[in-house]
C-alpha positions as CSV (number, residue, x, y, z in Angstrom):
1,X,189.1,82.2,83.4
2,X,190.6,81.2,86.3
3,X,188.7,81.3,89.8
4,X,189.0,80.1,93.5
5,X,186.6,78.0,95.1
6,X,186.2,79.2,98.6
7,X,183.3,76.5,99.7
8,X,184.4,73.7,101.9
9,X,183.7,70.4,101.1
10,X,181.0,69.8,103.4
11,X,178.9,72.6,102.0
12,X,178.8,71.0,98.2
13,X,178.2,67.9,99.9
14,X,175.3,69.5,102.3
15,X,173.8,71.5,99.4
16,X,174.2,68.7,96.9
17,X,172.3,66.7,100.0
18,X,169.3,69.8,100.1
19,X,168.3,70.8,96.6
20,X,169.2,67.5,94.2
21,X,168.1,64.7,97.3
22,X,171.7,63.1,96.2
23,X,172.9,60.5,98.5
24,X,176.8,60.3,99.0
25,X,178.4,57.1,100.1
26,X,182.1,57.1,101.4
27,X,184.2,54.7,103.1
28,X,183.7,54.9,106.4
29,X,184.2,58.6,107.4
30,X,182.3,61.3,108.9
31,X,179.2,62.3,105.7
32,X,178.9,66.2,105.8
33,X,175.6,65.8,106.2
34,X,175.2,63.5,108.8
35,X,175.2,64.2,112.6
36,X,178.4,63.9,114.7
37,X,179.4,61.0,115.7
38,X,178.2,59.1,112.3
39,X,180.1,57.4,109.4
40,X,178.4,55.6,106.4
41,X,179.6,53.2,104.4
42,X,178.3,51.6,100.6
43,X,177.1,48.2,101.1
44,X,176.7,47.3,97.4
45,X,173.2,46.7,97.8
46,X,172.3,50.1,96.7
47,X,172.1,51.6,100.4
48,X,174.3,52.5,102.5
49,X,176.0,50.6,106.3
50,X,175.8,53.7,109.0
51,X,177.2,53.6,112.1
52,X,176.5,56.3,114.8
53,X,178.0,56.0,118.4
54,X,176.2,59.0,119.9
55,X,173.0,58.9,119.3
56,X,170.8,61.7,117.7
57,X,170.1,64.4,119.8
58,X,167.0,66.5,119.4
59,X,167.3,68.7,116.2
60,X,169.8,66.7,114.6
61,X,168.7,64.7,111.2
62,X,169.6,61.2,109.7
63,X,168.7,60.2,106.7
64,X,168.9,56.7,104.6
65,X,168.8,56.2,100.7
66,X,166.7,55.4,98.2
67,X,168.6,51.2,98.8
68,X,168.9,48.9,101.3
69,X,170.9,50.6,104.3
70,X,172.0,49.3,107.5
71,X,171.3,51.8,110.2
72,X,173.8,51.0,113.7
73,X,172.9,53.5,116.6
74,X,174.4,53.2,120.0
75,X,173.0,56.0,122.3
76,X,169.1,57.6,122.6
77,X,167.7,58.9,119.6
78,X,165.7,62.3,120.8
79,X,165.9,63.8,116.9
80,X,165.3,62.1,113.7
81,X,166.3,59.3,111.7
82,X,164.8,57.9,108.6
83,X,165.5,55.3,106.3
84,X,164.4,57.6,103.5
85,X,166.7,59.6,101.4
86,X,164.4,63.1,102.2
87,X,162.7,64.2,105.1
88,X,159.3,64.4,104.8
89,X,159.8,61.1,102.7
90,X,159.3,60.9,99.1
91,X,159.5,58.2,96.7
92,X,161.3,54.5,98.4
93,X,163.4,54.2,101.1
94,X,164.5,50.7,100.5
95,X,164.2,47.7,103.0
96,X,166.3,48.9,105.8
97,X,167.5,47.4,108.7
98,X,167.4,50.0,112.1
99,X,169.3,49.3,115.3
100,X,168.8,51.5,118.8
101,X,170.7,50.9,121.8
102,X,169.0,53.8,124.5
103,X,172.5,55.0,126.3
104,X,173.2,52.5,129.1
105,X,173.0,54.4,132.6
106,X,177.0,54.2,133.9
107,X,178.2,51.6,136.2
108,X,180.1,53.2,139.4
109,X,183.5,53.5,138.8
110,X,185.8,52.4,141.2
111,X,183.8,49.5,141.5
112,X,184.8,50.1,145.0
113,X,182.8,52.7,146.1
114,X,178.6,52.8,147.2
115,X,177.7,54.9,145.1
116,X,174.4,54.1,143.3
117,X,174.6,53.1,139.4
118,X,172.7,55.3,136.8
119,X,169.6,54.3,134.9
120,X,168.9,53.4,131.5
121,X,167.8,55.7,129.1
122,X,164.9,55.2,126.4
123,X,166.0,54.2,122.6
124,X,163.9,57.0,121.6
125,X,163.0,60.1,123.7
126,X,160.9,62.1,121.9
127,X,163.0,61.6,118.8
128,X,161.4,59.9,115.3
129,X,161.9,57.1,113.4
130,X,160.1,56.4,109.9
131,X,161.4,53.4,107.4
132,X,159.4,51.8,104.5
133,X,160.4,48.1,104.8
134,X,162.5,46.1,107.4
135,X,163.2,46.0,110.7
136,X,162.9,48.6,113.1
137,X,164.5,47.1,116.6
138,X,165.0,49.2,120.1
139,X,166.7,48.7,123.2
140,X,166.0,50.5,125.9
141,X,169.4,51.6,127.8
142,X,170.4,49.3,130.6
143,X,171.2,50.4,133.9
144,X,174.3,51.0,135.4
145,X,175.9,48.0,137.8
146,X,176.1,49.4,141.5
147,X,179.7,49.5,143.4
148,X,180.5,47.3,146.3
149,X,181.9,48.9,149.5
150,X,183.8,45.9,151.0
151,X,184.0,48.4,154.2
152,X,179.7,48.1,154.2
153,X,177.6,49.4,152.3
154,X,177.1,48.4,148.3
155,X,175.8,50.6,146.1
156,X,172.2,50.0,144.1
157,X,172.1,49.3,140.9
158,X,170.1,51.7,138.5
159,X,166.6,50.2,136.4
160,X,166.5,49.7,132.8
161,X,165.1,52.0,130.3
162,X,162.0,52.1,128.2
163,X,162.8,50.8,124.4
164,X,160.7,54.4,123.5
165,X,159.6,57.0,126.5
166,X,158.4,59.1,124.0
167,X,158.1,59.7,120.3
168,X,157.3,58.2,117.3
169,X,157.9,54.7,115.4
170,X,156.7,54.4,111.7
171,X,157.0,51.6,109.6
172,X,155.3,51.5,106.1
173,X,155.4,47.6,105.6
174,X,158.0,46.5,108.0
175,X,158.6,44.8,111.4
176,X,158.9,46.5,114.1
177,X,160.8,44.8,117.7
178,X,160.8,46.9,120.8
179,X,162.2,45.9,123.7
180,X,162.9,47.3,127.6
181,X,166.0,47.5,128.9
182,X,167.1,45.5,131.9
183,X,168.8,46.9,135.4
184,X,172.2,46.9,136.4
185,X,173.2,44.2,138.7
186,X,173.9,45.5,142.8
187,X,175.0,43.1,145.9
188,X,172.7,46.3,147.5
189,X,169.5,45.3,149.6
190,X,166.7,45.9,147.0
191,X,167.1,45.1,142.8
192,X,166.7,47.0,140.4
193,X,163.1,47.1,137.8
194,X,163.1,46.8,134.2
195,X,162.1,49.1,131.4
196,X,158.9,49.3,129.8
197,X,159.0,48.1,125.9
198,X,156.9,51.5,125.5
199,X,156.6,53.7,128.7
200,X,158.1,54.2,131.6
201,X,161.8,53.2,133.2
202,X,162.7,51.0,135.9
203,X,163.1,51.3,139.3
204,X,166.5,51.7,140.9
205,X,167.6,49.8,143.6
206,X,167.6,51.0,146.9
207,X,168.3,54.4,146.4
208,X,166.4,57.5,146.2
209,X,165.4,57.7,142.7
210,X,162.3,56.3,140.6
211,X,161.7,55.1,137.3
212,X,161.7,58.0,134.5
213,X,157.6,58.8,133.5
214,X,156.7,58.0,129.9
215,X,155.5,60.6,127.9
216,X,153.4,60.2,124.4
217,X,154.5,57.6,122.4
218,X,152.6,56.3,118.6
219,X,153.6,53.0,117.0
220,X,152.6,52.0,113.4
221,X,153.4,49.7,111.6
222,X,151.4,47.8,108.4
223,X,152.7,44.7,109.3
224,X,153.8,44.1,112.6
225,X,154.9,45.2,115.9
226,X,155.9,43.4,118.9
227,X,157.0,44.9,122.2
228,X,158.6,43.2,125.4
229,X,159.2,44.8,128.9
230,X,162.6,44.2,130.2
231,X,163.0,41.9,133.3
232,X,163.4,42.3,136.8
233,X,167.1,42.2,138.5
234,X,167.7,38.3,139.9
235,X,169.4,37.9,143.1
236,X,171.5,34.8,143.3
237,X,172.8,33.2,146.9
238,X,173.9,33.8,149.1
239,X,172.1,37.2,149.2
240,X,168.3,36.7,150.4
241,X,167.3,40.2,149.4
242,X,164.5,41.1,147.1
243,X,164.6,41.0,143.7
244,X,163.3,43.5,140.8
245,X,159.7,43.9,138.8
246,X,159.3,43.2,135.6
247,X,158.1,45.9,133.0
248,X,155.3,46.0,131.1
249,X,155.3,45.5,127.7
250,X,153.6,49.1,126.8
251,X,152.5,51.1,130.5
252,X,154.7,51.0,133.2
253,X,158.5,50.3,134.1
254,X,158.9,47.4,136.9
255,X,159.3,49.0,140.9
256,X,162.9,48.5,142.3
257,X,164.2,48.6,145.8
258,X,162.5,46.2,148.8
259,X,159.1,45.6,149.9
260,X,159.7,48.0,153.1
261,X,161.2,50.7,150.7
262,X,160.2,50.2,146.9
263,X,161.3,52.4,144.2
264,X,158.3,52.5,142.1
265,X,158.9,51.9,138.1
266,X,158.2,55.0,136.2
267,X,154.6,55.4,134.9
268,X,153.3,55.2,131.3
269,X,152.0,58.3,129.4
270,X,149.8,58.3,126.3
271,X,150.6,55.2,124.0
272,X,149.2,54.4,120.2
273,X,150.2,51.0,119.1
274,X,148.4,50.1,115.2
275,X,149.6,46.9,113.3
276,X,149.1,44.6,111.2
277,X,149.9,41.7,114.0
278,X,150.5,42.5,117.6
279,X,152.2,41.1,120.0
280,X,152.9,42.8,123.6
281,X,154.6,40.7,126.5
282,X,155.4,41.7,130.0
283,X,158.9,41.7,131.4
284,X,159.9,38.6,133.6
285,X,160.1,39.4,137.0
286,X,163.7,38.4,138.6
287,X,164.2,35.5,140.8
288,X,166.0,35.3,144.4
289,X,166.6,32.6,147.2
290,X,164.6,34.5,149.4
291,X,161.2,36.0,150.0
292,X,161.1,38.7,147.9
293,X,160.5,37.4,144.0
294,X,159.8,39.9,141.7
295,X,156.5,40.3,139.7
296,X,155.9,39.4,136.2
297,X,155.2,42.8,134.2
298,X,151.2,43.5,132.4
299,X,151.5,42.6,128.7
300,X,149.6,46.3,128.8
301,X,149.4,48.0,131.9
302,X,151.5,48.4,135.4
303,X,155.1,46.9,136.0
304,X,155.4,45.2,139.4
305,X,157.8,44.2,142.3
306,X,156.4,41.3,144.4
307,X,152.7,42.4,145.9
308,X,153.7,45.8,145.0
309,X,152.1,47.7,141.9
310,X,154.8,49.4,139.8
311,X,155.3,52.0,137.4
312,X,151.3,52.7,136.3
313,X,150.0,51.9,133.0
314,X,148.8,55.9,131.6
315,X,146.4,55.5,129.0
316,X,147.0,52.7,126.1
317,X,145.2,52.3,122.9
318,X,146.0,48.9,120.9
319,X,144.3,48.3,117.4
320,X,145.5,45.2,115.1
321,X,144.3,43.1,112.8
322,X,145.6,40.1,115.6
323,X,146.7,41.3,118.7
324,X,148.2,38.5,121.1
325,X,149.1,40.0,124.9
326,X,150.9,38.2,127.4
327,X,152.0,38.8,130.7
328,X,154.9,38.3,132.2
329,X,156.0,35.6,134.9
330,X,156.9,36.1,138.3
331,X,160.1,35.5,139.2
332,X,161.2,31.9,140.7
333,X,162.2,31.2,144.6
334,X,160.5,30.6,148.1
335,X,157.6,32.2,147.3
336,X,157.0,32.7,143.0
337,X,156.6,36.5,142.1
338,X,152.8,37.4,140.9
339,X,152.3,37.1,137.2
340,X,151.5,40.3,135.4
341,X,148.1,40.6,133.7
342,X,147.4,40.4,129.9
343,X,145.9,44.0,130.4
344,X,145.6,45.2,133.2
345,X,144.6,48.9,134.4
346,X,145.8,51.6,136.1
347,X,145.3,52.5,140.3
348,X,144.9,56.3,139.1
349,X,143.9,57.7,135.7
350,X,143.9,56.7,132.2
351,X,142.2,53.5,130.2
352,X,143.4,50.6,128.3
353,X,141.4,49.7,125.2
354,X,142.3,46.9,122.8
355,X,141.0,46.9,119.4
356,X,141.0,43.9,117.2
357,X,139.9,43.1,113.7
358,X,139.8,39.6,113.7
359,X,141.7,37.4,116.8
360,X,142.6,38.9,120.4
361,X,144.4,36.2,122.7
362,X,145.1,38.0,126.2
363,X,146.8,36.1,128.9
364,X,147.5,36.8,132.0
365,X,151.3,35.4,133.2
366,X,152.1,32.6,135.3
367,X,153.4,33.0,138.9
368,X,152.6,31.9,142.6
369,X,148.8,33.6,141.6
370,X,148.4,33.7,138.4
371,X,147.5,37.1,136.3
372,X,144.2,38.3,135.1
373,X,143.9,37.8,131.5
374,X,141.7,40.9,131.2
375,X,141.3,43.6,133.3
376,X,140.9,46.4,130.2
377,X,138.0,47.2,127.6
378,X,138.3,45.4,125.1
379,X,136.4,45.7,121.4
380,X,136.1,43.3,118.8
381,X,135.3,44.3,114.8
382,X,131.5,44.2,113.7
383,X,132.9,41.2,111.8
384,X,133.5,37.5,112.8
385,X,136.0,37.3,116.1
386,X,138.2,35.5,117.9
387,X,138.4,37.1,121.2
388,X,140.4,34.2,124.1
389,X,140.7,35.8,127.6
390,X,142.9,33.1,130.1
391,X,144.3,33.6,133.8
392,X,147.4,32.8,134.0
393,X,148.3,29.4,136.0
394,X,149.2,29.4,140.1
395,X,152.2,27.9,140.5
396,X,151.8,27.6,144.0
397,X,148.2,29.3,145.0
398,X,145.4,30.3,143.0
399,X,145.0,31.2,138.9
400,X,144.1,34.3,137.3
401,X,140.4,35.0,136.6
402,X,140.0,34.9,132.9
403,X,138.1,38.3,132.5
404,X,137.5,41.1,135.0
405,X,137.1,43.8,132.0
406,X,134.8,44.4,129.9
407,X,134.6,42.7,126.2
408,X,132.6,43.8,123.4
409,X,132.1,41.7,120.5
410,X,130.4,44.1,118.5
411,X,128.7,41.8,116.2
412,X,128.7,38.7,114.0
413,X,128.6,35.0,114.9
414,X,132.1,36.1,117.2
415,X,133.6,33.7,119.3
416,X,134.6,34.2,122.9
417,X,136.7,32.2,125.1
418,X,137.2,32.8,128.9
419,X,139.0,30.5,130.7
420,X,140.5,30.5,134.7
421,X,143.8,30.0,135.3
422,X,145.2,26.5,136.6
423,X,145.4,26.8,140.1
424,X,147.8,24.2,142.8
425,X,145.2,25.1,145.6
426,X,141.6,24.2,145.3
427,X,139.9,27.6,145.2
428,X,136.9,29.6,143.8
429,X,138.1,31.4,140.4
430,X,135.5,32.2,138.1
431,X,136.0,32.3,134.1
432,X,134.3,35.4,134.1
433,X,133.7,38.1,136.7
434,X,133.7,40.6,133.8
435,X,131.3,42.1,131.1
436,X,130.8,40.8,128.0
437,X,128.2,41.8,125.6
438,X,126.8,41.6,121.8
439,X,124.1,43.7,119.9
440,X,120.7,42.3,120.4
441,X,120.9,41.7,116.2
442,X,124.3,40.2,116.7
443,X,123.7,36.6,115.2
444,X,125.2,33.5,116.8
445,X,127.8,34.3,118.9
446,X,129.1,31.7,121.4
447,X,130.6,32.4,125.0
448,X,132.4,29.5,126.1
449,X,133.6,29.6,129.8
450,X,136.0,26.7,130.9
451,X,137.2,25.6,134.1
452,X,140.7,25.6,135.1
453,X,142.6,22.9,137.1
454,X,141.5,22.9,141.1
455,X,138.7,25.6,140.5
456,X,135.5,24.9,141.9
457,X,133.2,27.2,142.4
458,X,130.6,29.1,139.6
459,X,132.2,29.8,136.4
460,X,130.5,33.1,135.9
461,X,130.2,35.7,138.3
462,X,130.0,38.9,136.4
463,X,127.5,39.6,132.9
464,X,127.0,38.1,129.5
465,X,124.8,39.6,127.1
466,X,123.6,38.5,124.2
467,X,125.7,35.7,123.7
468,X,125.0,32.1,124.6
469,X,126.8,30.2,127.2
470,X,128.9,26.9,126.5
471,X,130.2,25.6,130.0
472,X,133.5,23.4,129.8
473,X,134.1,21.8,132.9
474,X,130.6,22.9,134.4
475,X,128.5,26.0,135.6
């Protein structure tokens, strides 16, 4: 018997897709089920090479295979991509490599004109991205360049955007690299901020508009996860103006604009960060050949722009096995930018609490004064710990105060270090002018406080508990 098909192609692919999990590789074209803008690929490793130049916009779906696949997206992911052949997952999704680019803000065109460039958008804005080995990496958009008015009048450029705003990031046993994305580049009076790795956007220029606000973001990963703020905007001579903040590695994106008129990085929302390892680094802040450096970002906490607090760091809650946190230097001219803190805290709501299992290492970043290792609450495991809080060093006045938070070791024979920054002016930093406690039953555990370069001065002016002092360079 002899009978007419009357489904399309796309439907026996899509329902082949749905009811039998099938994966269908072609060469290089549009897949049925895949959202627009996407073409797959067989890569002969079982998986499949996808390449998607528009992003995936809330609602839309991209899935992996059961192999190895190679996942390419160019433009913010606000729906869902997995490296798994279903959604919810089932069985193994292969070792797959992910690649986000957030959608870069656009540059003025004529180049001409003074008009302001656009900002960066997140990799991920509220979208979701699971894999079960590999590499997950995100960029945060960058921002757009501004025009130049050879008449007067140049047009700012727009701040970078956070690697994730909002969302979700899931690996089962992979890595997981996010990144902030950095500002457009403007002859305009005021730079522009970096992204956040997780958090908020960068500042524009000077123009009218802020950094875009974080929303809630979770990070997980059994294995590892390491997050960078994007930097601050350099300005190169002949133009004396200021340059842009750095942003923080999860919290807050780095304040644009000048000193008299900032544009203050966006702030962080709710952030979840779990991992194996941890690493979390502030953005750099950017350079200039005048006054106005830019600060380095919190490894955790607030992006900056010279003295001036950027985008704020929302709440932040860090658990790892290690967790390292670094933050970032300030930028390089007359006067160095502030370095950011290792973790520092917000000016309005919202806490910062660091969790570790076995080793924490905070440090603040260098700069002309050097960043507070710890501002934050930090809690050790009711094992053995490693827990090294160290200001960051003064290139050209005073270091960062080792701890200002408050540490809890929790229990066991742990092991805390605090340590002041190395400072090029003689001055008074402390070690500690913190908290830092153990049970009463907690054992042995040793609180060693050292003495930076050029500090005089008591080494501790805050509270130790239950822990017994070892002084390195003197009381």
């Amino acid at each position: 018997m002899n009978f007419t098909c009357k489904r399309t192609l796309a439907w026996v692919v899509a329902m082949a897709t749905t009811t039998f999990g099938l994966t269908l590789a072609n060469t290089g074209t549009a897949f049925a089920a895949d959202p627009p803008g996407c073409t797959r690929t067989a890569n002969g490793a079982g998986g499949d090479n996808i390449v998607c130049t528009a992003g995936i916009a809330a609602g839309q779906t991209l899935l992996g295979t059961a192999g190895d696949d190679k996942i390419t997206i160019s433009g913010t992911v606000s729906g869902t991509v997995s490296g798994f052949p279903t959604n919810p997952p089932s069985g193994p999704g292969g070792t797959d490599s992910i690649t986000i680019t957030g959608t870069d803000g656009a540059p003025v065109t004529p180049t001409s004109s003074n008009t302001a460039g656009l900002d960066g958008l997140p990799g991920v804005d509220g979208g979701t991205v699971t894999s079960d080995a590999g590499t997950i990496t995100i960029i945060g958009g960058f921002g757009g360049d501004g025009g130049r008015n050879r008449r007067g009048g140049d047009g700012p450029a727009g701040g970078g955007g956070a690697g994730v705003g909002s969302g979700s990031v899931t690996s089962a046993t992979g890595i997981i690299d996010i990144t902030g994305g950095s500002p457009g580049v403007s002859a305009a009076e005021g730079a522009a901020g970096g992204g956040a790795g997780v958090g908020g956007g960068g500042g524009g220029g000077y123009s009218p508009h802020l950094g875009r606000a974080g929303g809630t973001v979770v990070v997980s990963s059994g294995k590892s996860v390491n997050i960078s703020g994007g930097p601050g905007a350099s300005r190169s001579f002949p133009f004396l103006f200021d340059a842009g903040g750095g942003g923080a590695g999860v919290g807050g994106g780095g304040t644009g604009g000048s000193r008299n008129s900032p544009r203050q990085g966006g702030s962080g929302g709710t952030a979840t960060i779990s991992g194996g390892a941890i690493t979390l680094t502030g953005g750099s802040g950017g350079s200039t050949s005048g006054l106005g450096t830019g600060g380095g970002g919190d490894g955790v906490g607030r992006g900056w722009n010279q003295l001036i607090s950027g985008g704020q760091s929302g709440t932040a809650t860090i658990s790892g096995g290690t967790v390292n946190i670094t933050g970032g230097s300030g930028g390089l001219g007359v006067a160095a930018g502030v370095g950011g803190d290792g973790a520092g805290i917000t000016n309005g709501s919202g806490t910062i609490t660091v969790n570790g299992a076995s080793t924490v290492s905070l440090t603040g970043g260098i700069g002309r004064t050097g960043g507070r290792g710890n501002r934050a609450i930090v809690n050790g495991s009711t094992g053995v710990d490693t827990i090294t809080l160290t200001g960051g060093q003064g290139l050209t006045s005073t270091g960062g105060i080792g701890n200002t938070g408050t540490v809890h070791g929790n229990g066991g024979s742990d092991a805390i270090t605090s340590r002041s920054g190395d400072s090029r002016l003689s001055s008074r930093v402390p070690a500690n002018a913190g908290t830092i406690s153990e049970p009463a039953a907690s054992g042995t555990a040793r609180c060693t406080l050292v003495r930076g370069v050029n500090n005089t001065g008591p080494q501790d002016t805050g509270t130790i508990t239950n822990c017994t002092k070892v002084f390195v360079g003197g009381p």
